[in-house]
C-alpha positions as CSV (number, residue, x, y, z in Angstrom):
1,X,-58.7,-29.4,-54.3
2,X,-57.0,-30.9,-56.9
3,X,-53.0,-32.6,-57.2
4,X,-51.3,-30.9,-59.3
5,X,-47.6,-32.5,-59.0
6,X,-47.8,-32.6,-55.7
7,X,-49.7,-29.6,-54.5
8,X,-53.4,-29.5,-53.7
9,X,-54.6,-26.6,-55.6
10,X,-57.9,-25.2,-55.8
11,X,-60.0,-26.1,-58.2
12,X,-63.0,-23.4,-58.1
13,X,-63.4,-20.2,-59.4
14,X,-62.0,-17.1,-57.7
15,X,-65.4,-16.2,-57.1
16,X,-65.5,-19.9,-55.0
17,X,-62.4,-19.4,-53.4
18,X,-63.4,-15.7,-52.1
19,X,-66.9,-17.5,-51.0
20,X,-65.0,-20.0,-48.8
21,X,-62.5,-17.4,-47.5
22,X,-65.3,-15.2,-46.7
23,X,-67.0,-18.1,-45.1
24,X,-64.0,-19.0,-43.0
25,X,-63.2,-15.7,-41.7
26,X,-67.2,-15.1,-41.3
27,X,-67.5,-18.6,-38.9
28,X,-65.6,-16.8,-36.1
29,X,-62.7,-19.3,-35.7
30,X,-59.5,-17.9,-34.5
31,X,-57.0,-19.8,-37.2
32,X,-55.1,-18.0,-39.6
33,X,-55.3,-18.5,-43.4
34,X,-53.2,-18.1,-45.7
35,X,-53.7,-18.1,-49.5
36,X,-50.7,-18.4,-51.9
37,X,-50.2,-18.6,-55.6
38,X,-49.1,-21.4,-57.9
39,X,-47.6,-20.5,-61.1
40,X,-44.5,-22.1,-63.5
41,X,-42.4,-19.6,-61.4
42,X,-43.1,-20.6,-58.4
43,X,-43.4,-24.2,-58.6
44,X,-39.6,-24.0,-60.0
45,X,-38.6,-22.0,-56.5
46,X,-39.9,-24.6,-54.6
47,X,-38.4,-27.7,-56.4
48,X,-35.0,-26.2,-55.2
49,X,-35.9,-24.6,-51.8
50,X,-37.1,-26.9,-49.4
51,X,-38.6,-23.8,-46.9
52,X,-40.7,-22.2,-49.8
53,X,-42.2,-25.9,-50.9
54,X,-43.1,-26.5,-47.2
55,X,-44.5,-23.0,-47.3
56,X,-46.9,-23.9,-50.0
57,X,-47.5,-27.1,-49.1
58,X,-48.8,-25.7,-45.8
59,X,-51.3,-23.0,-47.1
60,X,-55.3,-23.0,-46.9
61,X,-55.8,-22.4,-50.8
62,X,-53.4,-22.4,-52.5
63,X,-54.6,-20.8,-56.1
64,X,-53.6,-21.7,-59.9
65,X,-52.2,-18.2,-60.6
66,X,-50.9,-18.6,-63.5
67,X,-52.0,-20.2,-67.6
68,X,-49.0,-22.8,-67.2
69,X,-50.5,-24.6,-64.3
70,X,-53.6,-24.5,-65.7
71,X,-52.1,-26.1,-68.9
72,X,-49.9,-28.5,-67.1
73,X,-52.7,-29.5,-65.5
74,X,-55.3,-30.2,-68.3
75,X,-51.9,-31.6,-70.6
76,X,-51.4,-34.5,-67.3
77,X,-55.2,-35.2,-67.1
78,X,-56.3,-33.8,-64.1
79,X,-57.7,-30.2,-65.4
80,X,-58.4,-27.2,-63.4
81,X,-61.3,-25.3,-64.1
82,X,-59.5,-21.8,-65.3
83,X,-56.9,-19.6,-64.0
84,X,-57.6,-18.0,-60.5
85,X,-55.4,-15.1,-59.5
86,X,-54.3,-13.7,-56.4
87,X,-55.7,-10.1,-56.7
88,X,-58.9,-11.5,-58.2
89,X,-59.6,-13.2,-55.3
90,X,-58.9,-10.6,-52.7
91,X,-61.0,-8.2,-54.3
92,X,-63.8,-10.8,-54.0
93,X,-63.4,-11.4,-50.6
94,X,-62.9,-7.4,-49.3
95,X,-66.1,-6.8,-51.6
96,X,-67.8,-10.4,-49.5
97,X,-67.1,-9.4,-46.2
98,X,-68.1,-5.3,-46.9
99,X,-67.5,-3.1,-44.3
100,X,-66.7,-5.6,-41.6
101,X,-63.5,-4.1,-39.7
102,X,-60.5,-6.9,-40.8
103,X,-56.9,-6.7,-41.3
104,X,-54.3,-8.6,-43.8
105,X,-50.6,-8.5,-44.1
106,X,-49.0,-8.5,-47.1
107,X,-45.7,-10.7,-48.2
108,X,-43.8,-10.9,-51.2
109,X,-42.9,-8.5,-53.9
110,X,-41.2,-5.5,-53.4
111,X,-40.8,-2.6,-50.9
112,X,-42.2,-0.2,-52.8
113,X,-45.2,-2.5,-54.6
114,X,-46.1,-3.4,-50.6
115,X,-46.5,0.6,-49.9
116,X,-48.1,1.1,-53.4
117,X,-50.4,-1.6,-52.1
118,X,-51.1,-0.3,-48.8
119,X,-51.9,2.7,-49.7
120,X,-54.4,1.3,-52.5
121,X,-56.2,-0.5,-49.5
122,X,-56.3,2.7,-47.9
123,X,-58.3,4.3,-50.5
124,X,-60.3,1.4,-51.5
125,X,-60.9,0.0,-48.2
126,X,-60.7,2.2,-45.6
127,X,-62.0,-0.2,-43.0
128,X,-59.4,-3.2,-43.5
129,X,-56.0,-2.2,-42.2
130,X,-53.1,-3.0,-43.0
131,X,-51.2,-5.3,-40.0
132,X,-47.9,-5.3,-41.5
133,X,-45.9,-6.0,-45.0
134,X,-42.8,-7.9,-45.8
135,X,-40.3,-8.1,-48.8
C-alpha cells in the first residue's frame, strides 16, 4: 500500500490485487472484503462527505482506478505502479477462484447498469451469484 493524500492505495498490479483477493477468500476466514476505487472523482466526493471518506478509508484495497491518481501520485513523489481498475480486477479474481461456488454484491452505479451487470455474471459466471445490488 501506498499514501496517496491520505489513502492507502494499492500499489500492485491488478493481476496482484486479484492474487491477494483470491488468496483471502481462498484462506477460509469469515471477514468481509471490500474493494473500492480511487479516481479524481471520487477523491473530490470524499473531501466533502465525511460518510463516503470513512467508507474508503475503511476498505481492504482500495485501487487507483483512474490516470489522475496515478499522475497525482508520480507528480507528489510517491508513484504508483499503473492504473488498476475495478473490472479488471474482478475478472481476475472470478477467473482465480474458477468454479468455486461464491457470491458478491454489487453497489454503486445505476439501477439499470446493476441488472445489466447481474445478468452479465449470469452468463459469464454461472456459479457466482449474485447476493444483492444497490444504487
Amino acid at each position: 500500500m501506498k499514501d496517496f493524500l491520505g489513502y492507502n492505495v494499492f500499489d500492485g498490479s491488478f493481476a496482484d490485487c486479484a492474487d491477494a483477493m483470491a488468496a483471502e477468500i481462498q484462506s477460509g476466514r469469515k471477514k468481509c472484503q471490500i474493494m473500492a476505487c480511487l479516481n479524481p472523482h471520487s477523491y473530490i466526493v470524499a473531501k466533502d462527505d465525511t460518510a463516503f471518506h470513512n467508507a474508503l478509508k475503511g476498505v481492504t484495497w482500495l485501487v487507483p482506478d483512474g490516470a489522475g491518481v496515478v499522475i497525482g501520485a508520480r507528480i507528489l513523489g510517491n508513484p504508483l505502479p499503473g492504473r488498476v481498475t475495478g473490472p479488471d480486477v474482478f475478472e481476475a479474481l472470478l477467473e482465480r477462484l474458477g468454479p468455486q461456488k461464491r457470491s458478491v454484491f454489487f453497489l454503486g452505479s445505476s439501477a439499470s447498469t446493476l441488472a445489466k451487470m447481474s445478468q452479465k455474471m449470469a452468463e459469464r459466471f454461472p456459479h457466482v451469484r449474485v447476493a444483492g445490488t444497490y444504487s
